[in-house]
C-alpha positions in Angstrom: 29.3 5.2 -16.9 28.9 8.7 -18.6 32.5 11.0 -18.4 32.9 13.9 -16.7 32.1 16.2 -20.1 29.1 14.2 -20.5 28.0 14.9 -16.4 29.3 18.7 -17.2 27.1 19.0 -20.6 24.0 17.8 -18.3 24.3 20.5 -15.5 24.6 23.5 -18.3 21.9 21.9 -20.6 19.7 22.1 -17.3 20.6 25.1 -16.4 20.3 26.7 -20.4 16.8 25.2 -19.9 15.4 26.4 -17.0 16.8 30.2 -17.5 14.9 29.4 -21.0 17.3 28.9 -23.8 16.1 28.6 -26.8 12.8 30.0 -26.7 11.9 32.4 -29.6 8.6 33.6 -28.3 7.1 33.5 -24.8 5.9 30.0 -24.8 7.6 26.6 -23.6 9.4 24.2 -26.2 9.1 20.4 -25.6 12.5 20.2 -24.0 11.8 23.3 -21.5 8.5 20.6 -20.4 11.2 17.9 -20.2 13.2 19.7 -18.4 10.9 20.5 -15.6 9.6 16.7 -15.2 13.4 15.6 -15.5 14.1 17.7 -12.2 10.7 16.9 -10.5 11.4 13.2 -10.4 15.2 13.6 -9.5 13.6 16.1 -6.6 10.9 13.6 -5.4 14.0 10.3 -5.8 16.2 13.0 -3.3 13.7 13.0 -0.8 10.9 10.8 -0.9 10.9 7.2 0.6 8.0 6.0 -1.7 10.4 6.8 -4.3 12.6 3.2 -3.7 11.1 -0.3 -3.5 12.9 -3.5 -1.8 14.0 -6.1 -4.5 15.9 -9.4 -4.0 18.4 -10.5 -6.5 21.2 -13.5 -7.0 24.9 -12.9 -7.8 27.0 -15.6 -9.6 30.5 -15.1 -8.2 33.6 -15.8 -10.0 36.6 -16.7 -8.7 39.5 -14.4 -7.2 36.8 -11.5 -8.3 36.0 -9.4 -5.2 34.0 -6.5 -7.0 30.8 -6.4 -9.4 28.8 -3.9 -10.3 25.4 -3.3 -10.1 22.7 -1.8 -11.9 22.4 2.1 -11.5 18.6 1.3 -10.1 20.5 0.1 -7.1 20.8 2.7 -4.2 21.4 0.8 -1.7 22.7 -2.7 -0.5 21.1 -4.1 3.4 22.4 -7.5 3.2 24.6 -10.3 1.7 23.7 -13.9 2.3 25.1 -17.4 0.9 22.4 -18.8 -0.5 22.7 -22.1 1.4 24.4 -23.5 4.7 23.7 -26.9 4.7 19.8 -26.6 5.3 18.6 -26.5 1.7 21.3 -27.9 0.2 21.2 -29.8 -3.1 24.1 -32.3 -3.7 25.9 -34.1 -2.0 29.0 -31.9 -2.4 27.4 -29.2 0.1 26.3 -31.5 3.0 26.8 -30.0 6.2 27.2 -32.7 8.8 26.5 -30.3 12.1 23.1 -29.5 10.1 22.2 -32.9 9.7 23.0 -34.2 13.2 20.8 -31.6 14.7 17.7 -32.8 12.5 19.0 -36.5 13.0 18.8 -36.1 16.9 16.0 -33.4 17.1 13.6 -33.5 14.3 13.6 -37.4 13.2 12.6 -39.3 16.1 10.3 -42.3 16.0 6.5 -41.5 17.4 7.3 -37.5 17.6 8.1 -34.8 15.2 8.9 -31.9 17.8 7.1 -28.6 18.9 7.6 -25.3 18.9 9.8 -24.7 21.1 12.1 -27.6 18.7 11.6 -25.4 16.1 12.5 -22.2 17.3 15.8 -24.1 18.6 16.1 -25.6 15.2 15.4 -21.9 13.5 18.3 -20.4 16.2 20.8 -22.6 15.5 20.9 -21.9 11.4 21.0 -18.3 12.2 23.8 -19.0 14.7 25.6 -21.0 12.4 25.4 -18.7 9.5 26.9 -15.8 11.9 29.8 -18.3 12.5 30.6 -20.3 9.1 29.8 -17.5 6.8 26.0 -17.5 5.7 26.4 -13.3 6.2 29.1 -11.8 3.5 31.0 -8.6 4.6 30.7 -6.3 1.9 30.9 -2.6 1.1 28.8 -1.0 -1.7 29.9 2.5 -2.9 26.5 4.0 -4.0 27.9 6.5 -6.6 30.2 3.6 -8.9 27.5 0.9 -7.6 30.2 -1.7 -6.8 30.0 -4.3 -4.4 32.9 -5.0 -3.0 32.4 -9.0 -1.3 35.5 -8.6 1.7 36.5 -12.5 1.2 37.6 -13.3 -2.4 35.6 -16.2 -3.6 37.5 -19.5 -4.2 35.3 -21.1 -6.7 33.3 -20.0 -9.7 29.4 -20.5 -9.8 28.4 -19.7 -6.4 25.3 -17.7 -6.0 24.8 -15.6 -3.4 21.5 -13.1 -2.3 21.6 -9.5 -2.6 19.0 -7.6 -0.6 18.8 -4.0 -2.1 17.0 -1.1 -2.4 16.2 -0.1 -5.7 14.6 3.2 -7.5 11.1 3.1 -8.7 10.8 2.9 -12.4 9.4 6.4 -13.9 6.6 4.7 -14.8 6.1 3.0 -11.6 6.5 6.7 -10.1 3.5 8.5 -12.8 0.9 6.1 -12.5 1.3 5.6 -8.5 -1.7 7.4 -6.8 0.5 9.2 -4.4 3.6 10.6 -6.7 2.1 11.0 -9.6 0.0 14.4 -8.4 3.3 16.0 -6.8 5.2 15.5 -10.0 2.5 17.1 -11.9 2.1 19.8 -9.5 6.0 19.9 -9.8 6.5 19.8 -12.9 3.9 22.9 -13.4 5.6 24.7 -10.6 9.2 24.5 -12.2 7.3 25.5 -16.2 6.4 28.5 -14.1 9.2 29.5 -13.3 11.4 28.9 -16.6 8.3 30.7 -18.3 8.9 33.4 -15.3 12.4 34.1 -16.2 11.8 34.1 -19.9 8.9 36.8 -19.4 10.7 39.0 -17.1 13.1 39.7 -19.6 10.7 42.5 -21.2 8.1 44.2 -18.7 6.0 44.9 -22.0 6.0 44.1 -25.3 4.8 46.9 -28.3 1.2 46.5 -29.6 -1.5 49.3 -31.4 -2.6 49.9 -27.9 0.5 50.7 -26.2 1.9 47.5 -25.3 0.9 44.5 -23.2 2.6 43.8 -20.5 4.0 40.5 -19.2 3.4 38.5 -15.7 7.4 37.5 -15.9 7.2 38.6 -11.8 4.4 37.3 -11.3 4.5 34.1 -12.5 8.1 33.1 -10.9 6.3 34.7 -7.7 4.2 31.8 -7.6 6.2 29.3 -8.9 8.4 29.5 -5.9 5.5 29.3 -3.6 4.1 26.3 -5.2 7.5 24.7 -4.9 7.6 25.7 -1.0 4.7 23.9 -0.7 5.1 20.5 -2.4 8.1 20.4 -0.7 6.6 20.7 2.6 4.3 18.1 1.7 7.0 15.5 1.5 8.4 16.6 5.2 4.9 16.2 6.3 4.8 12.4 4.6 1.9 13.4 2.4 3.2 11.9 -0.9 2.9 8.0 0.4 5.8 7.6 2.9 5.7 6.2 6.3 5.7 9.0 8.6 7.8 9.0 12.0 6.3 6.8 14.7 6.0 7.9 18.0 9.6 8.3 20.3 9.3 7.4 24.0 12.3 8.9 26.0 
């Protein structure tokens, strides 16, 4: 994890950028351009939903070890399950009796092999029986150090369990997708604008054989701003590929 310098050099390198630092003439330097995309994609990961996929991973636990850390992709953690109970168990050493009675006397009978209405009981009582012998973890993710934190220390080593996260799209996941990909450009233009703004509002002409030209500094941060206005009221309107509000009743 970077240190706090590091997290401190970031912001003022950002901000050096975008009040254009460094710029010798009135034109953008590569790292102005980086700059600008840098902060478009952290803008559209802030508020866009398209901007995080579901993913489903396995965790070896290790004994008397409550907290692990995940990978930074990770935003957010819905769910913690055992990765067996009983009902797709492998050796001997994890046979759960109450499972096994319940196919015994409902599933295995000579001449029938049950309905639905035997699976949906069969389906009920795993769900009930991981609520009650542990097939749910407790847990608590911080999502700025990324640790999980599993509430009852494991006992053994080598016991998987499921993670169900939420992870970031990769940035080149989020450029080639049909509905990002135009709103970071768009973005990215919109926030050049503006660094190329401030850098030519710092002369209102400059000298030449027929007076001096003069420079659309005001102008250019003028729209700049408006094009960000409006790409960000794109994304409240669920034009850049999320799943817009469904209807409320009452």
């Amino acid at each position: 994890m970077a240190t706090l310098q590091e997290l401190k050099t970031e912001v003022f390198d950002y901000v050096r950028y975008t009040l254009g630092d460094g710029i010798i003439d009135i034109e953008l330097d590569p790292i102005h351009y980086e700059t600008a995309l840098t902060q478009a994609i952290i803008r559209y990961r802030q508020r866009s939903a398209n901007s995080v996929e579901e993913s489903y991973s396995f965790l070896e636990l290790i004994q008397d070890t409550n907290t692990y850390t995940l990978p930074n992709e990770v935003i957010s953690v819905r769910n913690c399950f055992k990765r067996n109970i009983g009902a797709n168990s492998g050796t001997s050493s994890q046979y759960e009796p109450f499972e096994a009675g319940f196919v015994n006397f409902y599933m295995i009978q000579s001449g029938r092999v049950g309905g639905l209405a035997t699976y949906y009981l069969y389906s009920s009582f795993l769900k009930e029986a991981a609520k009650m012998f542990g097939g749910f973890l407790n847990y608590k993710f911080n999502t700025v150090t990324k640790e999980l934190t599993i509430m009852r220390r494991p006992r053994s080593d080598k016991e998987t369990i499921l993670i169900w996260t939420e992870n970031y799209k990769p940035d080149i996941t989020l450029l080639t997708d049909i509905y990002s990909k135009p709103w970071l450009r768009e973005y990215t233009l919109a926030k050049c604008m503006m660094i190329l703004g401030e850098v030519r509002s710092k002369f209102s002409t400059l000298p030449g054989p027929q007076g001096g030209s003069s420079l659309n500094g005001t102008d250019l941060l003028t729209r700049g701003q408006a094009k960000l206005d409006a790409l960000e009221l794109e994304i409240t309107n669920s034009m850049t590929g999320e799943t817009p509000m469904w209807f409320v009743i009452g």
